[in-house]
N, C-alpha and C positions, 0 to 999 in steps of 0.2 A: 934286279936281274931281268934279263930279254925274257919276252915270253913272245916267242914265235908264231908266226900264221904257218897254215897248211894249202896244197892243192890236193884236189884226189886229180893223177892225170886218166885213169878208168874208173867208172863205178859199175858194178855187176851188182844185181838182187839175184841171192842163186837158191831162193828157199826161206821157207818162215818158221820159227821156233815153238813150241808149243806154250810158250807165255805170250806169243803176239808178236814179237821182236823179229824182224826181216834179218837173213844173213847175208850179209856183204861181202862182197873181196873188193880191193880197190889197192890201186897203186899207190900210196903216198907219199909226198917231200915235202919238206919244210923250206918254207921260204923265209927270206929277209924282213919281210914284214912286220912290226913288231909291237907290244905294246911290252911299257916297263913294270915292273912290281916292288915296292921295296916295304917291308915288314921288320917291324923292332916290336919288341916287348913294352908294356907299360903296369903300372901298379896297380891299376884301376879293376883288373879283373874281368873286363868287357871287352869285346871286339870294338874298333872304328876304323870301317872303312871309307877314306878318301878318295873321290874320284874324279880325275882331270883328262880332257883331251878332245880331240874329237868328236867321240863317239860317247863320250861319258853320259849324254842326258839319255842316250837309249838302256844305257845299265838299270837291272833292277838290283837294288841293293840287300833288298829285302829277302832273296831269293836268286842266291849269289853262288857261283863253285868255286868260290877260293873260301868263303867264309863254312863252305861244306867239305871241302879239303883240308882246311885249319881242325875241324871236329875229327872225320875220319882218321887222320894221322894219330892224334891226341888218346883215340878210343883205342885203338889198335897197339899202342905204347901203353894204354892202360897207366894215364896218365894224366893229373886234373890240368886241361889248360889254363896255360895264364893268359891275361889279355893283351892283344897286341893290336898295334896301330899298324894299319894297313894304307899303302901309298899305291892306287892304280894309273898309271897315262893309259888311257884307251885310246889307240892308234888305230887297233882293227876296225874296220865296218862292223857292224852288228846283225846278225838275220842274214849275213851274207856266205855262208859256203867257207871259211873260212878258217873254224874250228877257234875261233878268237878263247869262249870261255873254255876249252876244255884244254888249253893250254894254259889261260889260268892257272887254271887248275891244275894241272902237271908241275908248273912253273913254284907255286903255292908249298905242293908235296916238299918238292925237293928242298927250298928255303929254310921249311919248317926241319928238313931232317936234321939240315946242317945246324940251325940256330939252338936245336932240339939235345945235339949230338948224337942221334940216335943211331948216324954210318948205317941205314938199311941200304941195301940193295937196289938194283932198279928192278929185278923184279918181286920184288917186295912190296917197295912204291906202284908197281905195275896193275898188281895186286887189288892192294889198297884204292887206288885209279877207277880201276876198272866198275867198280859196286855203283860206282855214280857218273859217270860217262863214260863212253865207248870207246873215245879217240883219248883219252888221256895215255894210255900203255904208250901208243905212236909219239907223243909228245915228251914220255919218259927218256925213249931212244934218242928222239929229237934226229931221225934219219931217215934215208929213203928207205920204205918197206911194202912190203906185200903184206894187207891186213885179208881177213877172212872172218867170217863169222861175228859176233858184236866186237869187233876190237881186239882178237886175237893176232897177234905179230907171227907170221907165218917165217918169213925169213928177213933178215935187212939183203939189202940189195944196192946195187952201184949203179948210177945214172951219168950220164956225162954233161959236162957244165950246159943248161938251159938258158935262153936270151926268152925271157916271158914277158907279155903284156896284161897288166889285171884291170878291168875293165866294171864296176860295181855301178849299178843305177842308182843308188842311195835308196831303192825299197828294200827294206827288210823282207826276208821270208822265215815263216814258221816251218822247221824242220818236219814235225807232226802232220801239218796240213799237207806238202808238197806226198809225203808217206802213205796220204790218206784218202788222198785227193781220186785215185782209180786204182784198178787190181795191175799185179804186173805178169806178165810172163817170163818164169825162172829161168837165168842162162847158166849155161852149163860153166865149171868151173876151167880158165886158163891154168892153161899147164906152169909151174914154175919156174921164173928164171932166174939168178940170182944177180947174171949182169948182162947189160944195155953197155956199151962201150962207145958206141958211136951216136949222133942222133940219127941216122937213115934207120939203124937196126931200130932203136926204140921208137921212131914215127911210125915205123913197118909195124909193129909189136900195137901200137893207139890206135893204126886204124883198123884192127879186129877188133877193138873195142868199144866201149860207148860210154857216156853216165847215163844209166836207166832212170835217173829222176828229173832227167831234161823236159820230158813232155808234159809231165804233172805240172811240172815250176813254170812250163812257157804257160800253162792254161791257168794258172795262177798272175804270172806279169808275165804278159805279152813281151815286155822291153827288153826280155831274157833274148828272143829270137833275132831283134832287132840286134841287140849287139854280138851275136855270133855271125850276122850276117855282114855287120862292119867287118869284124875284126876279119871274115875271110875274105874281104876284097882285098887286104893293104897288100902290098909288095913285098913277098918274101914270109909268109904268114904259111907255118907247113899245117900246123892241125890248130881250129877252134872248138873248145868245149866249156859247157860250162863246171866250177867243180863244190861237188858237196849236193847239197841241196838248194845251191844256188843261193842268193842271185847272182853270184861271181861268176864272170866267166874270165878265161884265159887264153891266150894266141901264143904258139910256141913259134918263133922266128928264127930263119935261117942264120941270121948273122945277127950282131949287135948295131951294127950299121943298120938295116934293116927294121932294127925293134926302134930302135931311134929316131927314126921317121915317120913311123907310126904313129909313135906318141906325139912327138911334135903337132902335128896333123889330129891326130884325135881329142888332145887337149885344149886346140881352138875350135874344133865342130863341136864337141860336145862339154861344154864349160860344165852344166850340170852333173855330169854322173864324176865319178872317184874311178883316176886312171893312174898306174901305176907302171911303169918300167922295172923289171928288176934283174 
């Protein structure tokens, strides 16, 4: 099964919880991007996870959210797992803004319901999600949405087809550290919308916003700054941000024509970082 990448196209910090945990609102969509999962049962009684692809030598295996998704479903069914072989391609970047394992893990949930038969719900699965990552609900939906608070789905929402350029220095970043790195000042919470129809109306809607963990992540890798300053020279490039916690950034472009040239052009100056069209 796909297990999908994310953007945030905004990130707001609008307040912190009294367990320590920052509340967020952020726009998010799911992208093309993808890494595969494929899970079968075996006799053995043990997990084994396998894991191929790009990104697989940055996986820890040992401390893994699909093999933490596999328990929570299991406990919550009240129900002894059995042991299953697990098949990862790790296509995502890693430490990148990207939301790679918390789709895992979403991705994991839903597998196990079907293989399970258990027909829960998504929010159910949401639920369950929720106890051990933040963005796992959003990858339940697998839609554009308005989150708030740790992960809570405020509304889904309609976006109109995006021409994006994903742009990764191949550094990892620590979600924690970029969180931890200086204090923030709390923004007030955007009004709700349910639909963006055009892109003029949703670039108008991005540039009242920001991601607030942009300055943390540039004073962490510098290269964060440098590649939103490529991505807004190219031709045709309406908003650059970076999304998550970085180090991803992304370039929302006028046309597809447009995104096409960029990449071309970007993939010969910068052979090193991980550039994507999509």
């Amino acid at each position: 099964m796909l297990s999908n990448a994310k953007l945030n196209l905004y990130l707001h910090i609008t307040g912190k919880f009294h367990n320590g945990y920052h509340k967020l609102e952020s726009l998010m969509i799911p992208i093309s991007v993808c890494d595969n999962i494929y899970i079968s049962f075996n006799e053995s009684n043990t997990n084994h996870l396998n894991i191929n692809g790009d990104y697989a030598h940055l996986v820890d295996k040992s401390d893994n959210l699909i093999l933490e998704a596999i328990d929570a479903i299991c406990e919550h069914a009240q129900i002894k797992p059995k042991g299953v072989n697990i098949y990862l391609e790790k296509n995502i970047p890693v430490g990148a803004g990207l939301g790679g394992g918390s789709s895992n893990a979403a991705t994991t949930l839903k597998i196990m319901n079907n293989l399970l038969g258990l027909n829960y719900s998504n929010d159910t699965l949401e639920k369950i999600g929720l106890k051990f990552g933040a963005d796992i609900p959003f990858f339940i939906e697998n839609r554009p949405a308005l989150i708030s608070g740790v992960g809570n789905i405020e509304t889904l929402v309609d976006v109109p087809p995006l021409y994006i350029l994903l742009i990764y220095p191949n550094i990892a970043l620590s979600t924690t550290e970029v969180f931890k790195y200086a204090p923030f000042n709390y923004s007030n919470e955007m009004p709700i919308i349910n639909t963006h129809s055009n892109m003029e109306e949703l670039i108008s809607l991005l540039n009242m916003c920001d991601n607030e963990l942009e300055k943390n992540a540039i004073q962490l890798v510098p290269q964060i700054n440098d590649i939103l300053n490529v991505l807004s020279e190219q031709s045709g490039c309406l908003l650059a941000r970076m999304t998550g916690s970085g180090s991803t950034c992304f370039g929302l472009f006028k046309s597809n024509f447009e995104l096409q040239n960029a990449y071309n052009t970007l993939s010969v100056q910068y052979p090193r970082w991980w550039i994507r069209s999509i």
